[in-house]
C-alpha positions as CSV (number, residue, x, y, z in Angstrom):
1,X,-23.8,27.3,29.7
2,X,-23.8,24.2,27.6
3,X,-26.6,24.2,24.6
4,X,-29.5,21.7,24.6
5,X,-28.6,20.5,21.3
6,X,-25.5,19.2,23.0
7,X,-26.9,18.0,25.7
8,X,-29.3,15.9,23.6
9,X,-26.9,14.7,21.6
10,X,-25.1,13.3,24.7
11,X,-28.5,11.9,25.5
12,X,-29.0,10.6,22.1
13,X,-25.6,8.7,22.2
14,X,-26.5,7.2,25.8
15,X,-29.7,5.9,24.2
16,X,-28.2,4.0,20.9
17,X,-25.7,2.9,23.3
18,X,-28.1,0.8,25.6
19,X,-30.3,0.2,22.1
20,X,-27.3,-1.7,20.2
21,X,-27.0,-3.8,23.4
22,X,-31.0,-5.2,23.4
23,X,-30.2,-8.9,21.1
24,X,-33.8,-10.2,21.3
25,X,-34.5,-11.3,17.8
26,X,-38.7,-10.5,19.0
27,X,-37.7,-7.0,19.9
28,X,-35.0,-6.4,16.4
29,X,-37.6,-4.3,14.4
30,X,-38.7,-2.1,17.0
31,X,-35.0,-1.8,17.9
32,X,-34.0,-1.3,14.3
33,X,-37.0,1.3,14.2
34,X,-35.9,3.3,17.0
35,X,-32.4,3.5,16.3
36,X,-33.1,4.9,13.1
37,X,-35.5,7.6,14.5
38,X,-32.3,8.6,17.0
39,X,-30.3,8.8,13.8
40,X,-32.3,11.1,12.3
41,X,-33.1,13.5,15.4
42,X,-28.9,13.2,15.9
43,X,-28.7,14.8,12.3
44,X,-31.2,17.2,12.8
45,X,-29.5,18.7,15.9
46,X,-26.0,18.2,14.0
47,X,-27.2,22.0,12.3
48,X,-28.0,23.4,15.4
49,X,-24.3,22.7,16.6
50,X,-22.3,25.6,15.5
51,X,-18.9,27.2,16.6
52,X,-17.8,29.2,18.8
53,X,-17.9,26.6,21.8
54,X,-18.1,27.9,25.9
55,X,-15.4,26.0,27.9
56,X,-18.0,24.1,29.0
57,X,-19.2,22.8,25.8
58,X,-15.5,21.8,25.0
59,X,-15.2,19.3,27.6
60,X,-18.8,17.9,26.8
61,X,-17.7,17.6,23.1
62,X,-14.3,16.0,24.4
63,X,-16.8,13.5,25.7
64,X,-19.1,13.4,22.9
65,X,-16.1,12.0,20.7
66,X,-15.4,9.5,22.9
67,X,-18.5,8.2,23.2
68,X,-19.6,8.3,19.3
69,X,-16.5,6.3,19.0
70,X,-17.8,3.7,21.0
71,X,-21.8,3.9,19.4
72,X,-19.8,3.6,15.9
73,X,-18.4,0.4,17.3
74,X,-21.4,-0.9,18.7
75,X,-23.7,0.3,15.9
76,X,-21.1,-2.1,13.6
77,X,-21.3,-5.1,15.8
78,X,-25.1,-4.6,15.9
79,X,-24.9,-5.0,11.7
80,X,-22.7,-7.6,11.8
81,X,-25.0,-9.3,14.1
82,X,-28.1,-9.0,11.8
83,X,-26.1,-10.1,8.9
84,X,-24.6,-12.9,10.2
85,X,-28.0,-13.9,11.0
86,X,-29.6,-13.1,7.5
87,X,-26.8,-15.4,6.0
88,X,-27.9,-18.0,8.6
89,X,-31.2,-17.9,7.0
90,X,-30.2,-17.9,3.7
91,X,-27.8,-21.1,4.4
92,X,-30.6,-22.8,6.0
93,X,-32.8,-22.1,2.8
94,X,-30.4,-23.6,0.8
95,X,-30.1,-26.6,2.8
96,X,-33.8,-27.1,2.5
97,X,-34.2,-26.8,-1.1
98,X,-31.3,-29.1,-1.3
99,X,-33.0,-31.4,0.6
100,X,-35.9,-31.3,-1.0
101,X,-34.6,-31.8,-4.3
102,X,-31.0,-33.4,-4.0
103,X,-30.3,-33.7,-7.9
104,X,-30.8,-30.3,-8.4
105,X,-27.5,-28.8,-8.4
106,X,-25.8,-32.1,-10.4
107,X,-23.9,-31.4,-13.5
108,X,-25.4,-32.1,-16.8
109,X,-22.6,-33.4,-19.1
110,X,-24.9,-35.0,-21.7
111,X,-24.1,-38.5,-20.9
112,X,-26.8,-39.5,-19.1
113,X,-30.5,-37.2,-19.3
114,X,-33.5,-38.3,-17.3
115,X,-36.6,-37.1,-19.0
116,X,-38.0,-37.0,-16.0
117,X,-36.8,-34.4,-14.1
């Protein structure tokens, strides 16, 4: 007889899976939202699994380790997504204040002051 802990952990896992795989920028809060609320029921039933393990609960743990491998991976890509997109923004705010102001960043060696900027 395998424990429901386990088997909601398995459950668990299958759902960040198929969360980390959603890319809609609309939907990224309420995805960001409910993979954290996964996380924290995961580490609640983390102190419900205890040894000594049924045969049966061995193979699903065998499986369990495989598949946190590949949520670790997919939970990493999903970061790496949202960074690569918060350093997007960031760029693009650059850009625009360079824009806006395109003497802004110039070197001021004393040779020649505007008083007006």
């Amino acid at each position: 007889m395998i424990r429901p802990a386990l088997v909601r952990w398995h459950e668990i896992a299958q759902l960040l899976l198929s969360a980390t795989t959603q890319t809609d920028e609309d939907q990224r809060d309420f995805v960001i939202e409910k993979i954290d609320g996964l996380l924290d029921e995961r580490d609640q039933l983390q102190q419900e699994i205890l040894a000594p393990f049924t045969p049966e609960e061995q193979v699903l743990g065998e499986q369990l380790v495989l598949i946190e491998k590949q949520v670790v991976s997919a939970l990493d890509a999903y970061m790496k997504t949202i960074k690569s997109d918060i350093d997007a923004t960031k760029s693009k705010k650059e850009h625009v204040k360079s824009y806006v102001n395109p003497y802004g960043k110039v070197a001021r060696d004393g040779t020649f002051y505007d008083a007006k900027q």
